[in-house]
Each structure stands twice: as structure tokens, then as C-alpha cells.
N, CA, C and O atoms as a Tinker XYZ file with bonds, in Angstrom:
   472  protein
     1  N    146.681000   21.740000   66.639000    73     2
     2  CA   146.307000   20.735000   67.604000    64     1     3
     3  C    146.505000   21.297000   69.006000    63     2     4     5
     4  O    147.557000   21.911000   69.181000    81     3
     5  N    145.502000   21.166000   70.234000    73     3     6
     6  CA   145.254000   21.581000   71.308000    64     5     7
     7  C    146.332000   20.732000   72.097000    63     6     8     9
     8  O    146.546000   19.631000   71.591000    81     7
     9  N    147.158000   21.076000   73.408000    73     7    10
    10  CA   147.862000   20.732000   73.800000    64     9    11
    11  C    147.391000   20.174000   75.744000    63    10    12    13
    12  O    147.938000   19.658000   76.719000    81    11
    13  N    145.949000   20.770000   75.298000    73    11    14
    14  CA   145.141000   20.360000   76.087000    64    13    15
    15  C    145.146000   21.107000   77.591000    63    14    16    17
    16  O    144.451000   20.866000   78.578000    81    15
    17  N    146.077000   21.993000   77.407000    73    15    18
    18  CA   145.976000   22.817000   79.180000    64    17    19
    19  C    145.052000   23.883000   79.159000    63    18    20    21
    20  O    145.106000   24.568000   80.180000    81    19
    21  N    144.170000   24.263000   78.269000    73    19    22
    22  CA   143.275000   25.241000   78.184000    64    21    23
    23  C    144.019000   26.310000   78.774000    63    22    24    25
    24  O    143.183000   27.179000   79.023000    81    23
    25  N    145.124000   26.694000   79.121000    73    23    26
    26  CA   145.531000   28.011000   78.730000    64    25    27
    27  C    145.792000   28.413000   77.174000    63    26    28    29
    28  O    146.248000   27.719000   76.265000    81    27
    29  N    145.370000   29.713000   77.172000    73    27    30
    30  CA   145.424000   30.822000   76.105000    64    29    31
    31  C    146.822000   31.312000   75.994000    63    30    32    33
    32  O    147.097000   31.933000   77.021000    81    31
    33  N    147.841000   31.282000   75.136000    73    31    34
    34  CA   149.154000   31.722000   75.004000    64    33    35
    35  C    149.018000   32.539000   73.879000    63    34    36    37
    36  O    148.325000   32.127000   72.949000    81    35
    37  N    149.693000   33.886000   73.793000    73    35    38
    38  CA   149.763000   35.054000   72.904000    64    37    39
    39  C    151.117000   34.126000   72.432000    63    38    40    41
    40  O    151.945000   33.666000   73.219000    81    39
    41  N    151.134000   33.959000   70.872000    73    39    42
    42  CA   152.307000   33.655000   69.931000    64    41    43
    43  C    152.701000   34.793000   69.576000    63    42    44    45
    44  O    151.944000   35.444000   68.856000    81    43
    45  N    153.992000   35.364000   69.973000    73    43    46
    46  CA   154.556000   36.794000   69.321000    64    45    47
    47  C    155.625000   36.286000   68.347000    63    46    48    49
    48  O    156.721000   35.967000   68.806000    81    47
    49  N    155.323000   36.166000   66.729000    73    47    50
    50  CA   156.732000   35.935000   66.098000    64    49    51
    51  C    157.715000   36.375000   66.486000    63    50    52    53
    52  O    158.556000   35.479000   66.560000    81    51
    53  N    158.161000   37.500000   66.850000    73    51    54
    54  CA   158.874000   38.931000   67.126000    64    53    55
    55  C    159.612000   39.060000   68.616000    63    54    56    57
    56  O    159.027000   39.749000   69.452000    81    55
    57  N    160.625000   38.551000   68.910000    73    55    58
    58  CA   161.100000   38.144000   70.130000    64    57    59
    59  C    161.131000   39.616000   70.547000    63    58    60    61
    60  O    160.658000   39.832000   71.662000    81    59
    61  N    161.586000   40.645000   69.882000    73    59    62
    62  CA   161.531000   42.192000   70.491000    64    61    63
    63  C    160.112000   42.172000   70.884000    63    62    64    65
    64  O    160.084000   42.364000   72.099000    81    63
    65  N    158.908000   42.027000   70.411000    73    63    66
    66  CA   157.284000   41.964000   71.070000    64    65    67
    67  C    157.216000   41.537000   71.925000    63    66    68    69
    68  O    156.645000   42.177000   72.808000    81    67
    69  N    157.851000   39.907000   72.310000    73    67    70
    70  CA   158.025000   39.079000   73.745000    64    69    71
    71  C    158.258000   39.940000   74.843000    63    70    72    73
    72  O    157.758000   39.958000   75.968000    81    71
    73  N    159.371000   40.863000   74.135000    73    71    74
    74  CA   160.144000   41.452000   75.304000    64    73    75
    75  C    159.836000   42.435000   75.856000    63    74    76    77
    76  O    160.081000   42.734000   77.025000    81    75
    77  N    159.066000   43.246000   74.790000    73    75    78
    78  CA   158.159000   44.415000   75.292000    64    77    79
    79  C    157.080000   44.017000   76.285000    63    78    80    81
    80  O    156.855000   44.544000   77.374000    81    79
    81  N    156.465000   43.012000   75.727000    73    79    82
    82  CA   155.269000   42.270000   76.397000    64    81    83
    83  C    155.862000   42.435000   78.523000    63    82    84    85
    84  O    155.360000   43.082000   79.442000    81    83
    85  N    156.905000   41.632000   78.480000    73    83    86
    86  CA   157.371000   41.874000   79.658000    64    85    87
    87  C    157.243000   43.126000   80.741000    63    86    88    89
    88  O    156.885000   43.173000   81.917000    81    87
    89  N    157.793000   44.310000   79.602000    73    87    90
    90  CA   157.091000   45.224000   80.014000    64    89    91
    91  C    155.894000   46.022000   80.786000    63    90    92    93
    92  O    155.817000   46.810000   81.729000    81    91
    93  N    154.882000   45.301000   79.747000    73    91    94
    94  CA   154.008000   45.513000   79.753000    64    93    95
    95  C    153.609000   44.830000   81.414000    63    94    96    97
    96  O    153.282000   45.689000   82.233000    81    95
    97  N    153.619000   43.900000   81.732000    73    95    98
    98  CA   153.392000   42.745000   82.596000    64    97    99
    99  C    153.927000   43.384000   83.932000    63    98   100   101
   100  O    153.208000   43.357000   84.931000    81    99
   101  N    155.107000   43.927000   83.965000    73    99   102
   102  CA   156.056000   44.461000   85.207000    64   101   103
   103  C    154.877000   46.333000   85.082000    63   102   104   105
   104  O    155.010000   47.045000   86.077000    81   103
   105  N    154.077000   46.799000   84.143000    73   103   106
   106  CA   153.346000   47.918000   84.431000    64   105   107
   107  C    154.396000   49.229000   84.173000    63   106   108   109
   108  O    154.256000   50.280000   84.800000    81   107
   109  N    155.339000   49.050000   83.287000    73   107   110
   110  CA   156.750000   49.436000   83.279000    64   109   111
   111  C    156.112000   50.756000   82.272000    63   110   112   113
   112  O    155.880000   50.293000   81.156000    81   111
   113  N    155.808000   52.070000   82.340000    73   111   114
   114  CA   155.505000   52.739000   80.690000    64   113   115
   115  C    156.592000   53.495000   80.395000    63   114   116   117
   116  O    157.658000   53.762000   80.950000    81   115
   117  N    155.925000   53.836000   79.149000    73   115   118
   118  CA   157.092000   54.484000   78.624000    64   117   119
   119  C    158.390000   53.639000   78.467000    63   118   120   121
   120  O    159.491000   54.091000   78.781000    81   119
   121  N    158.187000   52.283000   77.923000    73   119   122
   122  CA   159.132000   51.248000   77.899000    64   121   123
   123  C    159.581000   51.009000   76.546000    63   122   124   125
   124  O    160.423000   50.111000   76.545000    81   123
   125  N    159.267000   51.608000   75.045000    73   123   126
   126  CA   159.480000   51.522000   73.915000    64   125   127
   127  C    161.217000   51.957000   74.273000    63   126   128   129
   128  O    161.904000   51.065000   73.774000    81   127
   129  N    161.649000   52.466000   74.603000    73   127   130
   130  CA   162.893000   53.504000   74.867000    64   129   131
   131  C    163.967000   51.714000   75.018000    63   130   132   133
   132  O    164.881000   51.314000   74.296000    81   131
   133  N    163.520000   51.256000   75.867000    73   131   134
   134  CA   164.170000   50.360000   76.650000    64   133   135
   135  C    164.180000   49.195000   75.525000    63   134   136   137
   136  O    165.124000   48.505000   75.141000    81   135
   137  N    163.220000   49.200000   75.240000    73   135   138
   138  CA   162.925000   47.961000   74.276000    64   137   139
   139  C    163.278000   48.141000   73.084000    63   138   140   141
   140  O    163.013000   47.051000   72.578000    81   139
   141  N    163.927000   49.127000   71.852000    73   139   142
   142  CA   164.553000   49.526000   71.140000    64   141   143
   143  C    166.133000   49.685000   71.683000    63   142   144   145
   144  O    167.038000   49.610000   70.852000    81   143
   145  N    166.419000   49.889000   72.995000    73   143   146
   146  CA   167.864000   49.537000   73.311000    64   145   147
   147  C    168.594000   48.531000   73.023000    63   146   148   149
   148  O    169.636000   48.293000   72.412000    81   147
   149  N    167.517000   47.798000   73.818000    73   147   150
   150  CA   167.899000   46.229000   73.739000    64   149   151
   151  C    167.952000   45.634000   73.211000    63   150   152   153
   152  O    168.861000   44.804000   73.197000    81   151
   153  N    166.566000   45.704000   72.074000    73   151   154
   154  CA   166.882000   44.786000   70.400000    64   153   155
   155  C    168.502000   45.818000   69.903000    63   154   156   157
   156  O    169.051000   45.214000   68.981000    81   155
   157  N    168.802000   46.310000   70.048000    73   155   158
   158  CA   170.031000   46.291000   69.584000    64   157   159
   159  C    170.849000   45.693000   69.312000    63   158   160   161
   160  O    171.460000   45.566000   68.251000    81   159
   161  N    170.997000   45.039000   70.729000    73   159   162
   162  CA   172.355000   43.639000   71.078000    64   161   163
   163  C    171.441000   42.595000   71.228000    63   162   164   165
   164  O    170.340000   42.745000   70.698000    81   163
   165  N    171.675000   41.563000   71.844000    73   163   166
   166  CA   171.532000   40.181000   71.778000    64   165   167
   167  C    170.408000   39.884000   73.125000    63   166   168   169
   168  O    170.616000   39.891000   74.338000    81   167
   169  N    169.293000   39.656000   72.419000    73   167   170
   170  CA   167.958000   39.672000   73.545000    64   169   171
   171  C    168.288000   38.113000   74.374000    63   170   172   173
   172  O    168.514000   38.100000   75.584000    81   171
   173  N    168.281000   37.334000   73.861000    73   171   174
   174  CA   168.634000   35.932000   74.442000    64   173   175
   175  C    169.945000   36.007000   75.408000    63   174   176   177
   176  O    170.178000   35.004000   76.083000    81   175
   177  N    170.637000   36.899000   75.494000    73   175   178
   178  CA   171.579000   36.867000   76.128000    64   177   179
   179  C    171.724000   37.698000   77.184000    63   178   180   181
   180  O    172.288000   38.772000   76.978000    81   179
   181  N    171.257000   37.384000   78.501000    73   179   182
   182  CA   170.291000   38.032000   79.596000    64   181   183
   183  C    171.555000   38.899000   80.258000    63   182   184   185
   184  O    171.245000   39.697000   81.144000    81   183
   185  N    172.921000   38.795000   79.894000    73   183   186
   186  CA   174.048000   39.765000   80.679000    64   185   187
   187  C    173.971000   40.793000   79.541000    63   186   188   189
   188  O    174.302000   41.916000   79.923000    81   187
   189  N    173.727000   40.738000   78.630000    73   187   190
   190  CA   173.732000   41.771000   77.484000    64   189   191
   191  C    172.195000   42.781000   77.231000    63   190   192   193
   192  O    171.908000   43.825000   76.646000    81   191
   193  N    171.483000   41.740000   78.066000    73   191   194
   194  CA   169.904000   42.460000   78.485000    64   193   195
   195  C    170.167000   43.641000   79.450000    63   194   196   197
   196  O    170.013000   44.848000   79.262000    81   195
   197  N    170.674000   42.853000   80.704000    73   195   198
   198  CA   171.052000   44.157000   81.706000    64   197   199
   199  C    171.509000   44.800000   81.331000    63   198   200   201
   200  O    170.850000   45.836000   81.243000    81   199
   201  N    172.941000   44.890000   80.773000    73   199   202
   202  CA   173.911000   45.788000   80.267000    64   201   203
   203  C    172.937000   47.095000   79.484000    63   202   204   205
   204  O    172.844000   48.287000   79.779000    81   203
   205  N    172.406000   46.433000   78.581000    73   203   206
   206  CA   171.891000   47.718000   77.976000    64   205   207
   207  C    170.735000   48.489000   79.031000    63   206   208   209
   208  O    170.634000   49.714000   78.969000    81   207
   209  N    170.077000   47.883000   79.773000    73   207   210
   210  CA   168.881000   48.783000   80.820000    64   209   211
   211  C    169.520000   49.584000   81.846000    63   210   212   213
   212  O    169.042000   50.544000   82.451000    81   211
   213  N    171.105000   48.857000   82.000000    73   211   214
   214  CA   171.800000   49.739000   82.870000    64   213   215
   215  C    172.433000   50.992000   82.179000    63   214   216   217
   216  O    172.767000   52.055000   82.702000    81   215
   217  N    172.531000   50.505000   80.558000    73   215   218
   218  CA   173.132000   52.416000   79.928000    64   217   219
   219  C    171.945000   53.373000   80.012000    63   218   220   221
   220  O    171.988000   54.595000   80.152000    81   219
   221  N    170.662000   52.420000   79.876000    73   219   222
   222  CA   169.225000   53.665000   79.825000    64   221   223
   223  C    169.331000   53.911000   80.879000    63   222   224   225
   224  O    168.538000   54.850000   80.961000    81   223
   225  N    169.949000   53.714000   82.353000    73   223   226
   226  CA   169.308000   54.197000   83.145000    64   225   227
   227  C    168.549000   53.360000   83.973000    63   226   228   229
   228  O    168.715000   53.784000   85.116000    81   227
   229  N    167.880000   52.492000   83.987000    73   227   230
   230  CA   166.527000   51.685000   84.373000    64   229   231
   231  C    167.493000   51.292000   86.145000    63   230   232   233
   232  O    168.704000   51.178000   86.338000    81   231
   233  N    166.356000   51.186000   87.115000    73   231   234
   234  CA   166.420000   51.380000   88.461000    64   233   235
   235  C    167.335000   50.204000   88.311000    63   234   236   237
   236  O    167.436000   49.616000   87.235000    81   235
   237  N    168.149000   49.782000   89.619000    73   235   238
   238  CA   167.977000   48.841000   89.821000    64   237   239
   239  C    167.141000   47.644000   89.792000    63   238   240   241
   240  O    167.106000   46.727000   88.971000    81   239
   241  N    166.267000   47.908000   91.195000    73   239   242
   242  CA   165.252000   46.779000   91.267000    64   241   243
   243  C    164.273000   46.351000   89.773000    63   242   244   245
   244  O    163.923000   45.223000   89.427000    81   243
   245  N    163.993000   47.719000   89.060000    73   243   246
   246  CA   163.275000   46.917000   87.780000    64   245   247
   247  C    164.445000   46.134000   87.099000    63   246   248   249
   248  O    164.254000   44.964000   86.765000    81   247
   249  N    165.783000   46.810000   86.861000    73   247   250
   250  CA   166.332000   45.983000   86.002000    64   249   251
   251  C    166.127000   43.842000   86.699000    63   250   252   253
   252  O    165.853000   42.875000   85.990000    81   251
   253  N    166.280000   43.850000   87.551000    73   251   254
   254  CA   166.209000   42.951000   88.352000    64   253   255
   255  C    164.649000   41.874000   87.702000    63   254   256   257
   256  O    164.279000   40.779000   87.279000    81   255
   257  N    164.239000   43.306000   88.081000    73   255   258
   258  CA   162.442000   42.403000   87.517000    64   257   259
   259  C    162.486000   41.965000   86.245000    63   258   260   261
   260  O    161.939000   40.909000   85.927000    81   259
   261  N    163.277000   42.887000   85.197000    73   259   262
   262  CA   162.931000   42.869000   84.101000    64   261   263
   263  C    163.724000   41.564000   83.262000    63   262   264   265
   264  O    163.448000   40.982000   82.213000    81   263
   265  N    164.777000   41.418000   84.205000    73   263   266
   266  CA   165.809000   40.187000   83.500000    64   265   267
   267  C    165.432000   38.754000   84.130000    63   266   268   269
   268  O    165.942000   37.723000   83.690000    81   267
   269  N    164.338000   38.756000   85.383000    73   267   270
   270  CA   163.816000   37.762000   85.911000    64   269   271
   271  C    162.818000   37.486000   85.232000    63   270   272   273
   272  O    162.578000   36.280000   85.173000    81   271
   273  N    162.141000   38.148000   84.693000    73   271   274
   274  CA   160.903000   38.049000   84.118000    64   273   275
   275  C    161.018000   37.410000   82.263000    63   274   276   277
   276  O    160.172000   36.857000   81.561000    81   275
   277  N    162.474000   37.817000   81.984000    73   275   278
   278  CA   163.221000   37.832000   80.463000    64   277   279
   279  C    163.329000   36.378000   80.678000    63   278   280   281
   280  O    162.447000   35.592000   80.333000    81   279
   281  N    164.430000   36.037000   81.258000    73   279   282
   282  CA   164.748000   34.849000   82.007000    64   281   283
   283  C    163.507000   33.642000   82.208000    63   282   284   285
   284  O    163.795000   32.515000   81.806000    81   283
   285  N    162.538000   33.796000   82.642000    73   283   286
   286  CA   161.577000   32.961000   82.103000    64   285   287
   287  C    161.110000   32.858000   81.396000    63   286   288   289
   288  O    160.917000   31.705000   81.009000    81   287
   289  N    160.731000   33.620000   80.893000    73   287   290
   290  CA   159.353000   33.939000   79.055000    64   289   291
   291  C    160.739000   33.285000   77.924000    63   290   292   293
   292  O    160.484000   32.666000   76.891000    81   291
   293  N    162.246000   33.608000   78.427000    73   291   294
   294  CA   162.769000   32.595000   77.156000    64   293   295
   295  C    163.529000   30.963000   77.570000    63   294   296   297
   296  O    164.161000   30.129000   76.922000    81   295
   297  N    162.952000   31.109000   79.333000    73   295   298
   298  CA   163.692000   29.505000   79.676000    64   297   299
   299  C    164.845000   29.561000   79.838000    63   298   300   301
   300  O    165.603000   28.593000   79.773000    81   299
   301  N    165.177000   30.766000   80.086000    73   299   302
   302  CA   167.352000   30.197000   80.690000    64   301   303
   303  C    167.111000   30.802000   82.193000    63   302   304   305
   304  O    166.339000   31.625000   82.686000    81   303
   305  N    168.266000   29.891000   82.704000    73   303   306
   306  CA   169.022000   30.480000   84.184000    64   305   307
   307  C    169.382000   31.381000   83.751000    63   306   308   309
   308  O    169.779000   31.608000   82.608000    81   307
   309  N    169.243000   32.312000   85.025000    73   307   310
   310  CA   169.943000   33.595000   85.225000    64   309   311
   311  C    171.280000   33.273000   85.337000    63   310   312   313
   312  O    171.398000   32.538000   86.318000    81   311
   313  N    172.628000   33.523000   84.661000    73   311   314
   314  CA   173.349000   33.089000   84.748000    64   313   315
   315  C    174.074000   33.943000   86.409000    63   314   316   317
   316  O    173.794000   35.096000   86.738000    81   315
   317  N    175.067000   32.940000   87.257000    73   315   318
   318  CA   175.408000   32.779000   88.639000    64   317   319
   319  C    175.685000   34.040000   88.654000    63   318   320   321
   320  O    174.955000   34.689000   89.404000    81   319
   321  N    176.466000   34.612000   88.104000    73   319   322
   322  CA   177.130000   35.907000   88.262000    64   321   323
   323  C    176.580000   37.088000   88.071000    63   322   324   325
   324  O    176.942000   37.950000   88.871000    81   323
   325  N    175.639000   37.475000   87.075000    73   323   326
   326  CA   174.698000   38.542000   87.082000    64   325   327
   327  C    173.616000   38.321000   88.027000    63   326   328   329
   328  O    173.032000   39.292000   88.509000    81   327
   329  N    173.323000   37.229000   88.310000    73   327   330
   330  CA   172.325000   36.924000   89.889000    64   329   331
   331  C    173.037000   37.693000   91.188000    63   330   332   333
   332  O    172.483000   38.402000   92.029000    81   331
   333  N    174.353000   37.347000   91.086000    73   331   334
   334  CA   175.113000   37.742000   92.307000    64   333   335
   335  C    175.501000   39.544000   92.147000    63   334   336   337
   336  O    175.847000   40.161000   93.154000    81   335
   337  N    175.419000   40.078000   91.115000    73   335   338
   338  CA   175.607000   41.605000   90.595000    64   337   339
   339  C    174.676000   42.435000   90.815000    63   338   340   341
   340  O    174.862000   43.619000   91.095000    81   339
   341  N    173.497000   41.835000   90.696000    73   339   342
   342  CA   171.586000   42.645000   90.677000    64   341   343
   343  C    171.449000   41.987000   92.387000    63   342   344   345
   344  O    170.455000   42.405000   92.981000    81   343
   345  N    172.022000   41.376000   92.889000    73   343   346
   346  CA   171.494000   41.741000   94.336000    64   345   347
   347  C    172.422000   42.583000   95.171000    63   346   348   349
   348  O    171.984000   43.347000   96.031000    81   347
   349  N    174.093000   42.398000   94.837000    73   347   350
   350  CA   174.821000   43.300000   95.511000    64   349   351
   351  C    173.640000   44.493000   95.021000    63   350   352   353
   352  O    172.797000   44.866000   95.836000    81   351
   353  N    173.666000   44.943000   93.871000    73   351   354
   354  CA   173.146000   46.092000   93.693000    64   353   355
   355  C    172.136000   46.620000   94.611000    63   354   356   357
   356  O    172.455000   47.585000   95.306000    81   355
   357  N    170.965000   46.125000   94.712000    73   355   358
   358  CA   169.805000   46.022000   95.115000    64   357   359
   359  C    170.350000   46.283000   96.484000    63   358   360   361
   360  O    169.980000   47.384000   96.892000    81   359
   361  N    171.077000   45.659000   97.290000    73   359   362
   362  CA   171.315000   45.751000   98.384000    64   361   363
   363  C    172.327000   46.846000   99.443000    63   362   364   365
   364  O    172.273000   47.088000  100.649000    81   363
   365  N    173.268000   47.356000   98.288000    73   363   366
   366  CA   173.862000   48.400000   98.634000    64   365   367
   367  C    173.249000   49.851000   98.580000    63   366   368   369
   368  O    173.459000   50.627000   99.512000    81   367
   369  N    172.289000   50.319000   97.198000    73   367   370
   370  CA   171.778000   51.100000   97.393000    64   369   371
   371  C    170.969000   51.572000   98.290000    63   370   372   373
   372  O    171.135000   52.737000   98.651000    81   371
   373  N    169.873000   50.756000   98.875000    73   371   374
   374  CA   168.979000   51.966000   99.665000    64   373   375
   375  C    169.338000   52.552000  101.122000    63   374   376   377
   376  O    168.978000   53.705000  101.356000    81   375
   377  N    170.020000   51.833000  102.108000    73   375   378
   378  CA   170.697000   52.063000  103.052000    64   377   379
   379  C    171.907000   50.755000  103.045000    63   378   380   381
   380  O    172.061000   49.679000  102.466000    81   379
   381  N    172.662000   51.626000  104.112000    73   379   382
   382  CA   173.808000   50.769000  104.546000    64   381   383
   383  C    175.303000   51.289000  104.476000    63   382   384   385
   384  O    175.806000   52.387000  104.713000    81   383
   385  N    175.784000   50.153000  104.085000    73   383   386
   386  CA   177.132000   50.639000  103.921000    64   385   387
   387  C    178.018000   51.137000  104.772000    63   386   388   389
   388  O    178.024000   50.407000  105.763000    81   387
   389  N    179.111000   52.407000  104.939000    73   387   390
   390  CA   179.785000   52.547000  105.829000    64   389   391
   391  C    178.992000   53.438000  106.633000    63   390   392   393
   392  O    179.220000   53.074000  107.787000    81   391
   393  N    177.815000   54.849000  106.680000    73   391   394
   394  CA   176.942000   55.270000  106.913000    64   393   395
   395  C    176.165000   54.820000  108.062000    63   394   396   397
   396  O    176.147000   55.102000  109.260000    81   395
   397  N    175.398000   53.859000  107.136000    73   395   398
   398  CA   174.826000   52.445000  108.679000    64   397   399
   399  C    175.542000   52.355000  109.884000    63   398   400   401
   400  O    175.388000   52.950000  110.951000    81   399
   401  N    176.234000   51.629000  109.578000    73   399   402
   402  CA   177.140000   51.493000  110.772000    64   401   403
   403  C    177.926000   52.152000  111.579000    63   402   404   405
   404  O    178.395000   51.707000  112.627000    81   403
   405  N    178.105000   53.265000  111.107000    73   403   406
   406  CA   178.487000   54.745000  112.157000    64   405   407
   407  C    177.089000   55.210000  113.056000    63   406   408   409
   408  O    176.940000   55.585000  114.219000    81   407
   409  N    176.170000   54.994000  111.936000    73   407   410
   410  CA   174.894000   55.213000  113.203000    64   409   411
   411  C    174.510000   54.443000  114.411000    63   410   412   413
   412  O    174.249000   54.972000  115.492000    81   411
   413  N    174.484000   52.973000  114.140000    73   411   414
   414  CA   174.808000   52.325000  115.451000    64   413   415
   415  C    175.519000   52.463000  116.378000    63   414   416   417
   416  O    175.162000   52.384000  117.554000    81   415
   417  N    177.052000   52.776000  115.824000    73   415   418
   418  CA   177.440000   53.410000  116.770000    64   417   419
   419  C    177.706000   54.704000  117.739000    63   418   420   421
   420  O    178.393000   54.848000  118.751000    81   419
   421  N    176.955000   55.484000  117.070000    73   419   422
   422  CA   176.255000   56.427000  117.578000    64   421   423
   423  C    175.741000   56.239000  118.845000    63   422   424   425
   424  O    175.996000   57.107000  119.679000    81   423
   425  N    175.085000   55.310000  119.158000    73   423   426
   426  CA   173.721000   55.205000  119.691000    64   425   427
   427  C    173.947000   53.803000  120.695000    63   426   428   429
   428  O    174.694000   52.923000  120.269000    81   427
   429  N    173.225000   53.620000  122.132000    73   427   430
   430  CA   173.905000   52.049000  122.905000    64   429   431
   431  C    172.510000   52.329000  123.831000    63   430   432   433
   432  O    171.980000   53.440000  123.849000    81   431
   433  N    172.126000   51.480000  124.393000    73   431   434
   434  CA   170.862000   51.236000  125.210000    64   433   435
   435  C    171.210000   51.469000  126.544000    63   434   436   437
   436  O    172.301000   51.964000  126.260000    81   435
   437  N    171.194000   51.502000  127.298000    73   435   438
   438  CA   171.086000   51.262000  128.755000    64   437   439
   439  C    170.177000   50.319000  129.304000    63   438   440   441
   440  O    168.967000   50.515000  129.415000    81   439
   441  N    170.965000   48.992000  129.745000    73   439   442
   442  CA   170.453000   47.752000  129.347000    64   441   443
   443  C    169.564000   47.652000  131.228000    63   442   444   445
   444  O    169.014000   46.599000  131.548000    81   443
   445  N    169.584000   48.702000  132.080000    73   443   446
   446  CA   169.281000   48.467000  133.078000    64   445   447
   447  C    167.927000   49.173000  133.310000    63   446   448   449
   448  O    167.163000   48.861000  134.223000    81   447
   449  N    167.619000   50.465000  132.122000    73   447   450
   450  CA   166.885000   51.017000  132.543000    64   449   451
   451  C    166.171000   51.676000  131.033000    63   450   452   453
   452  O    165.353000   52.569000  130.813000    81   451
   453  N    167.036000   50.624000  130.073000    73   451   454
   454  CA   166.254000   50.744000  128.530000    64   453   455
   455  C    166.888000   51.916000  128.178000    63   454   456   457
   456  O    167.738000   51.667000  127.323000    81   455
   457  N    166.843000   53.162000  128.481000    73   455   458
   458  CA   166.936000   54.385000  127.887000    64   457   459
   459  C    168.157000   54.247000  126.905000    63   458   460   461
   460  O    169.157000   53.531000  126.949000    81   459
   461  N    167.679000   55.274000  125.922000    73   459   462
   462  CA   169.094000   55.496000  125.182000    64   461   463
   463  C    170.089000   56.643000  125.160000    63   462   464   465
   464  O    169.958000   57.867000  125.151000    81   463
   465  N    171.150000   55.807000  125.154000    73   463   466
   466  CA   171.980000   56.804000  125.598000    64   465   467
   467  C    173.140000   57.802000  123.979000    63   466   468   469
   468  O    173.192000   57.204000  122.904000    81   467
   469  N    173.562000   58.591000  124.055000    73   467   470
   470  CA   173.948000   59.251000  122.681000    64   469   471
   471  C    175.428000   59.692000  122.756000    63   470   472
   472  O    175.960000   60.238000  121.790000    81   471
């Protein structure tokens, strides 16, 4: 029986297929690796999702994509605390840190005549 939204939904018995599918969707290849990790442990259980993409290796930011993307296709919150873990992450890596801020101070304007001074 039609449920009447005329969308087309792929039924995957196979929650490991779901999950690959994800994959697929984020343009992720070479993702069998990842997706045999993970059916390992407990796919529904999105801190045990990361956990394993973080022993393969997998970037940050995809892991991010990949547990946001998990996270909907099975209907749970991201639970508070791995939300708050994948953005420290995300956010410490590409710049910053103690680094950053030695460079600013490096560096001060000369507020009368713009130039910078070193």
C-alpha cells in the first residue's frame, strides 16, 4: 500500500547496506574498508560508529559527515557529547591553537597611518 508521498525509497534489509549507502551519498570511495569496520560493533550506536572510523583513520570532517548522515537514515540524536567531540575536533585541527595566537602577536597596525608594523 502507497503511502502516498510519491517518493521512491530504496528498502535495504541489511542495515550494513544502509550504511554503506551513506557512503555512497557523502561520494566517499573506497569505503568497503570502513563499512566492514563498523559492522563489526554496534551500527545503531552512533559513539561506537565514530569510534571505529576514528581507528581506520577517516578525516575528521568526514567522520563528522558520516555520523550526521548515520544519525538520520536511522532517526537518533547525535548524542550531546560526541556532537561536542567532532566539533572540538574539526575546530582545533586546521589552524589555531597556541600557534595562532603568537602570530597576532607578532604583528599590530599603526592605527594612524594603517601600516603594519613587525
Amino acid at each position: 500500500m502507497s503511502n502516498g508521498t510519491g517518493k521512491e525509497e530504496h528498502e535495504y534489509p541489511n542495515i550494513v547496506e544502509r550504511f554503506g549507502e551513506v557512503f555512497k551519498k557523502l561520494g566517499i570511495k573506497k569505503h568497503e574498508g570502513y563499512v566492514d569496520h563498523c559492522a563489526k560493533g554496534d551500527l545503531e550506536n552512533l559513539e561506537d560508529v565514530e569510534k571505529k572510523l576514528y581507528e581506520m583513520g577517516l578525516h575528521p570532517s568526514l567522520r563528522n559527515q558520516v555520523v550526521n548522515f548515520w544519525a538520520a537514515e536511522i532517526k537518533q540524536p547525535v548524542p550531546e557529547k560526541l556532537q561536542k567531540r567532532l566539533t572540538e575536533e574539526r575546530g582545533l585541527k586546521p589552524r589555531g591553537g597556541a600557534e595562532g595566537e603568537k602570530e597576532s602577536e607578532k604583528y599590530s597596525v599603526d592605527e594612524d597611518t594603517g601600516a603594519i608594523k613587525v
